[in-house]
C-alpha positions as CSV (number, residue, x, y, z in Angstrom):
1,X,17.0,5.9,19.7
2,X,17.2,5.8,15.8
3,X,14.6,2.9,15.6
4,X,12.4,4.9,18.2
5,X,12.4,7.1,15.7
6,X,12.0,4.6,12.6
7,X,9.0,3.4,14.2
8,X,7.5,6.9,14.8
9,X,7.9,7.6,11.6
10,X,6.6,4.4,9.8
11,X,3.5,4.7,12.6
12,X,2.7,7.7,10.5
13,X,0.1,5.8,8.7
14,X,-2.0,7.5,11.9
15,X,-2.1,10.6,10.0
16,X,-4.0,9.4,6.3
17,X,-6.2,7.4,9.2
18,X,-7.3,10.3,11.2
19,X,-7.4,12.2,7.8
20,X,-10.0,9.8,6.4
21,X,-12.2,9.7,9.5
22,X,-12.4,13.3,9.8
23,X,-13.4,13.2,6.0
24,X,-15.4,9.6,6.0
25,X,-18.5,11.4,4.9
26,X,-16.8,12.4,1.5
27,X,-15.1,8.5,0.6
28,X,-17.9,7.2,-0.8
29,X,-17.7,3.6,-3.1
30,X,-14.5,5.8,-5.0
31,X,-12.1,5.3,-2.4
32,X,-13.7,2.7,0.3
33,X,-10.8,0.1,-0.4
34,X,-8.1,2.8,0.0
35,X,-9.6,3.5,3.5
36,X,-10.0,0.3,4.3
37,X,-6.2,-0.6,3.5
38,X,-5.6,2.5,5.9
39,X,-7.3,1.6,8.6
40,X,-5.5,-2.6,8.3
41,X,-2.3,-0.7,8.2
42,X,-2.9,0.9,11.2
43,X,-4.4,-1.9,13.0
44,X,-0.8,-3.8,11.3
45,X,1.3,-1.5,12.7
46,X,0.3,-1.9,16.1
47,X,0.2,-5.7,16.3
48,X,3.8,-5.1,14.9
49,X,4.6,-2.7,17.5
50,X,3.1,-5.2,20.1
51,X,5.4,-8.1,18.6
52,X,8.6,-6.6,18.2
53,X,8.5,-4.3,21.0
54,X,7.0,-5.5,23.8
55,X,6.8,-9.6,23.3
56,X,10.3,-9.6,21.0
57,X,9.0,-11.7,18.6
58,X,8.7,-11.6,14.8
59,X,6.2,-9.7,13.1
60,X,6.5,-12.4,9.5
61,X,2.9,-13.8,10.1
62,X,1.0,-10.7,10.8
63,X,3.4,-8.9,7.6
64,X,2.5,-11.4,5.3
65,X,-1.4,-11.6,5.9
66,X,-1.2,-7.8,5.7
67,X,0.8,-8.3,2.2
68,X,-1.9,-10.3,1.1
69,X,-4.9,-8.1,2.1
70,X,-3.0,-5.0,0.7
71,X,-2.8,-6.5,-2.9
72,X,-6.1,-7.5,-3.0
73,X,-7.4,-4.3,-1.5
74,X,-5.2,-2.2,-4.3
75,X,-6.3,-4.3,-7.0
76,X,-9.9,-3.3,-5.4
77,X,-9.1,0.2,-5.6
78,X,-8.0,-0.1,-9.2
79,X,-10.9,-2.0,-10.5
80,X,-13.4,0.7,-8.4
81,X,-11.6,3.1,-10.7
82,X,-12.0,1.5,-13.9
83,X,-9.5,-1.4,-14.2
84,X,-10.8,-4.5,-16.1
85,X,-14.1,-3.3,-15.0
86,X,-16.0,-4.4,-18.1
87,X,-13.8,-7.7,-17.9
88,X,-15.1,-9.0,-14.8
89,X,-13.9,-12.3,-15.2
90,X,-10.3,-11.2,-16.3
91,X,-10.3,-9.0,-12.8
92,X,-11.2,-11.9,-10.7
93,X,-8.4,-14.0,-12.8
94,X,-6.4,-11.3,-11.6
95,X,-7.6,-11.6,-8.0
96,X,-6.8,-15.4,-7.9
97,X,-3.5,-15.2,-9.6
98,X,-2.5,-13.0,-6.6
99,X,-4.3,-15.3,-3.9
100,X,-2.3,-18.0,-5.4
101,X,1.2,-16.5,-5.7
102,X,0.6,-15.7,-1.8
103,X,-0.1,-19.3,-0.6
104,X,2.4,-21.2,-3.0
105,X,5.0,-19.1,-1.8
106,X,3.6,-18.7,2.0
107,X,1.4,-21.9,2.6
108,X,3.0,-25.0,0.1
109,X,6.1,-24.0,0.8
110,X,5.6,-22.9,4.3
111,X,7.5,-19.3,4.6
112,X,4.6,-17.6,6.4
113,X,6.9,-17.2,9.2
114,X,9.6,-15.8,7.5
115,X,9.9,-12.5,5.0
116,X,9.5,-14.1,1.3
117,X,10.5,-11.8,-0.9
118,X,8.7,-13.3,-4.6
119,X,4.8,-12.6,-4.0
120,X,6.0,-8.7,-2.6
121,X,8.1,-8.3,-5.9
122,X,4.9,-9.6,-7.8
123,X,2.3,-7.4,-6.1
124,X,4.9,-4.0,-5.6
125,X,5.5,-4.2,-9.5
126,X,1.9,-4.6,-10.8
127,X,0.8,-1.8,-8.0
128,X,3.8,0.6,-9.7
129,X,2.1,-0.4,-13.5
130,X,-2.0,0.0,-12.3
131,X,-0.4,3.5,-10.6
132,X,1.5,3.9,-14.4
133,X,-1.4,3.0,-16.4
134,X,-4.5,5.2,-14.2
135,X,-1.8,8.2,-14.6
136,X,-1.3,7.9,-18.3
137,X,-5.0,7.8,-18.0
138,X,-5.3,10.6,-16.0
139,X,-3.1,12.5,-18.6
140,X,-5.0,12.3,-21.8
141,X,-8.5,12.5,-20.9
142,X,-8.5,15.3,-17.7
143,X,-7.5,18.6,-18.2
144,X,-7.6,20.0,-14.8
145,X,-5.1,20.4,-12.5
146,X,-4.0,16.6,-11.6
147,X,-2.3,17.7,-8.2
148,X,-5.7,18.5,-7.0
149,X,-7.1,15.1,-7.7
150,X,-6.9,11.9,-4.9
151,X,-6.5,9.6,-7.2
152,X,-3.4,10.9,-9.2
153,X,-1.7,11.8,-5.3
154,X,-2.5,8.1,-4.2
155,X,-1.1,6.8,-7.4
156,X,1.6,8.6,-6.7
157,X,2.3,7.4,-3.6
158,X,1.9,4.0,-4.9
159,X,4.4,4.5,-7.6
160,X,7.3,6.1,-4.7
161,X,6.3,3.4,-2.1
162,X,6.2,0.5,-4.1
163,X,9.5,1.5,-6.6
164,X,11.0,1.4,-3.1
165,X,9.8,-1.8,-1.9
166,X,11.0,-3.5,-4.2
167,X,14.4,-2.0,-3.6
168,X,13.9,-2.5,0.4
169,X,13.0,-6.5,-0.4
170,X,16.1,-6.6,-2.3
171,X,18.1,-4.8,0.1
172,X,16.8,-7.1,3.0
173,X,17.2,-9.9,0.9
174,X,20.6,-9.5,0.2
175,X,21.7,-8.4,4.2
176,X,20.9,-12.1,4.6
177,X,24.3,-12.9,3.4
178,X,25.8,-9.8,4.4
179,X,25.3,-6.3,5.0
180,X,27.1,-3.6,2.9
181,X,26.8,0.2,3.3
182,X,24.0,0.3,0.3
183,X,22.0,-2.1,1.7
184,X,22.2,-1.2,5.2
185,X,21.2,2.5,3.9
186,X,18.2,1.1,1.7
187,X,16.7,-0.8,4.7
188,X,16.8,2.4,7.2
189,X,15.9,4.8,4.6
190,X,12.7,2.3,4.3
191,X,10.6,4.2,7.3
192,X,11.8,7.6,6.1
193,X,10.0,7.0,2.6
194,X,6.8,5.3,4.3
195,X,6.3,8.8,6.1
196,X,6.6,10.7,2.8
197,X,3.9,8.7,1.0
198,X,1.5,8.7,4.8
199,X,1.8,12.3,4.2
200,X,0.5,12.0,0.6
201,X,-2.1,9.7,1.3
202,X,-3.1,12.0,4.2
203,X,-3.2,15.3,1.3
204,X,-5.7,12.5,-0.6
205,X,-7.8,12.2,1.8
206,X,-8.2,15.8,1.9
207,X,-8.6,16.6,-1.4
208,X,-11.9,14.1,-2.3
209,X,-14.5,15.9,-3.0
210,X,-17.8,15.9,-1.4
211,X,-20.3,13.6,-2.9
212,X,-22.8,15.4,-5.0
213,X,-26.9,15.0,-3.6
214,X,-28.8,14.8,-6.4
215,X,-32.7,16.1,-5.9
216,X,-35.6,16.2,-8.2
217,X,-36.9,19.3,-9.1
């Protein structure tokens, strides 16, 4: 019953989906690679579902494509909002140094089908410092009210769900040779914190403005 509800509550990532639809017409270019990496999640969570629940088998391939497409979708998301964007070929540096982390670790030294806990460390930590960086950002050049504004919510988010993964991979990591109470309560606790920042994302979605029409008078 407890991981019925686990999975409820990690298959939260329904609500920032149906949130976006409804508000699709307002997304624009500014957040098109945060809805995208919505709408894989969703489509994630369901071939996870599928796996684990219905054929009992692992869900490691289909977690670390999605690992991979999230990164590079984030990174997206970043650079849409300023990020290296007069550095082009430093951002697509960027994008190949995480493409690369992903197959050395997943591909050359074949863990694809297991959980590998480097490139997630590498991507969670650079996610929390882009989230860092755009706040501090945020901070010194925007007066208004930042609780209001997407970007600073999904940053948040970001900075919650990603400080936690990292403790989740290390958690899981280290059940490998033997649970303890800590580690045990990290890895449940995991689903609980993945609802909180659906629920941000969701308030995000709701919050973009609608795109301006200009006309000429």
């Amino acid at each position: 019953m407890h991981s019925l509800i686990l999975f409820l509550v990690s298959f939260s990532i329904i609500i920032p989906f149906i949130t976006g639809l409804v508000r699709r017409h307002r997304i624009g270019n500014g957040y098109q690679p945060f809805f995208i990496l919505i709408v894989l999640a969703v489509i994630t969570e369901a071939v996870d579902g599928y796996l684990i629940k219905v054929k009992h088998h692992t869900n490691a391939i289909p977690n670390n494509l999605y690992a991979l497409s999230e990164s590079l979708l984030i990174l997206w998301q970043f650079h849409v909002w300023g990020l290296l964007r007069t550095r082009k070929m430093a951002f697509y540096g960027l994008v190949l140094l995480f493409a690369l982390v992903w197959v050395i670790e997943d591909l050359f030294f074949g863990h694809i089908t297991e959980f590998p806990p480097y490139f997630m460390f590498f991507y969670s930590f650079l996610t929390v410092l882009f989230s860092v960086n755009k706040i501090n950002f945020m901070i010194t050049h925007d007066n208004r009210n930042l609780l209001r504004r997407p970007d600073f919510l999904i940053c948040i988010g970001f900075i919650i769900f990603f400080i936690y993964k990292i403790l989740y991979e290390w958690a899981y990591q280290a059940s490998l040779f033997g649970q303890s109470n800590i580690t045990s309560n990290i890895i449940i606790s995991f689903g609980y914190i993945n609802g909180l920042t659906n629920i941000i994302f969701a308030i995000a979605f709701l919050l973009i403005p609608a795109r301006q029409k200009f006309t000429l008078e």
